[in-house]
DOLO-813066 format. One record per residue: x, y, z of N, C-alpha, C in turn. Coordinates in steps of 0.1 Angstrom, whole numbers, plus 5000, padded with zeros to 4 digits. Atoms other than C-alpha are relative to their C-alpha. Layout:
DOLO-813066
XYZXYZXYZ...
This chain:
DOLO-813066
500750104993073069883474498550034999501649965005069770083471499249984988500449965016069570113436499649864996500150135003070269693435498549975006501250074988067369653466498550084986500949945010064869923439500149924990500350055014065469743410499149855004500950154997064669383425498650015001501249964997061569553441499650034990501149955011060269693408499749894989501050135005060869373388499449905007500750114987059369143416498450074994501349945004056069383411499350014992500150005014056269403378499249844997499850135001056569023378498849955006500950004997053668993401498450064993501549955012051169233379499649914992500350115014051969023348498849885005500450134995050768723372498850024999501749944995047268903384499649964989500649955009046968983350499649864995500250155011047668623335499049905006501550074998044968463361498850014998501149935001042568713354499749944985500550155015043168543315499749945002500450135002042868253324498450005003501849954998038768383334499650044991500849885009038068663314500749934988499749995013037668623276501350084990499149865009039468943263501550005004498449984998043068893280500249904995499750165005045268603267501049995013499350054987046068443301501450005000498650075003049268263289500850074997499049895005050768573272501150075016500149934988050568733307500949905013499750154989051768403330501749994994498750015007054868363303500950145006499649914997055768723310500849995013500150034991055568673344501249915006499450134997057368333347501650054996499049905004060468533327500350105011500049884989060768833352500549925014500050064986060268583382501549915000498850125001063068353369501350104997498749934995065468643371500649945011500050044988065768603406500049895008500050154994065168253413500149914987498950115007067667973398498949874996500950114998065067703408499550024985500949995008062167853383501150004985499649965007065167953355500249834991499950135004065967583356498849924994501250085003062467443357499850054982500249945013061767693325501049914987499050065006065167563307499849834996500250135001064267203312498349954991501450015006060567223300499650044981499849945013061467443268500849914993498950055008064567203258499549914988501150115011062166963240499750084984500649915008060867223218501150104990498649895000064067443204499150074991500949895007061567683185499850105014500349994991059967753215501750085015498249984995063867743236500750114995499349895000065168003213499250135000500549884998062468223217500250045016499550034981062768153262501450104995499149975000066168243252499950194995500049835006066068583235499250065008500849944989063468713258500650015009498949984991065868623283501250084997499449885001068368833269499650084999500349855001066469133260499350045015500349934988065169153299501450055006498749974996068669103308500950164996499449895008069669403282498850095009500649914995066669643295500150005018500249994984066669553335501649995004499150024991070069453337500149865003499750114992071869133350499050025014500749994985070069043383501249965008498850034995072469043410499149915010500450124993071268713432500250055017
C-alpha cells in the first residue's frame, strides 16, 4: 500500500516538474515548451481517465501523431508500471 501511495507521489511530481518546466518554455527561448507540457500531459493521464480520454480523442485525427501518444504510453507503463487508480 506504501510502495502504490510512493509511486503515485513520485509520478504526480515528476508530472508536475515537466509542467513548470513546459511554462517556463513557453517564455524562455532555450527550452521547447511543448516537449515539456507533452511529457507532462502523459505522466498526468496515468492517473486521471478524464485527461487519458481527452488525449485519445484529440490524437485520433492524426494516427502519426496517435501511434506515437501510444508507445509513449506504453513505455511509461513498462518503466513506472501500470497505475493502480
Amino acid at each position: 500500500m506504501l510502495k502504490k501511495q510512493a509511486k503515485k507521489i513520485f509520478i504526480l511530481t515528476v508530472a508536475a516538474v515537466f509542467l513548470v518546466l513546459g511554462l517556463a518554455g513557453l517564455v524562455l527561448p532555450l527550452l521547447q515548451g511543448w516537449l515539456f507540457l507533452t511529457i507532462s500531459a502523459l505522466l498526468f493521464s496515468m492517473y486521471s481517465p478524464t485527461l487519458r480520454t481527452w488525449i485519445d480523442k484529440h490524437t485520433v485525427k492524426y494516427p502519426k501523431i496517435h501511434a506515437v501518444v501510444g508507445k509513449a504510453q506504453e513505455w511509461t507503463t513498462k518503466v513506472f508500471g501500470a497505475p493502480e487508480v
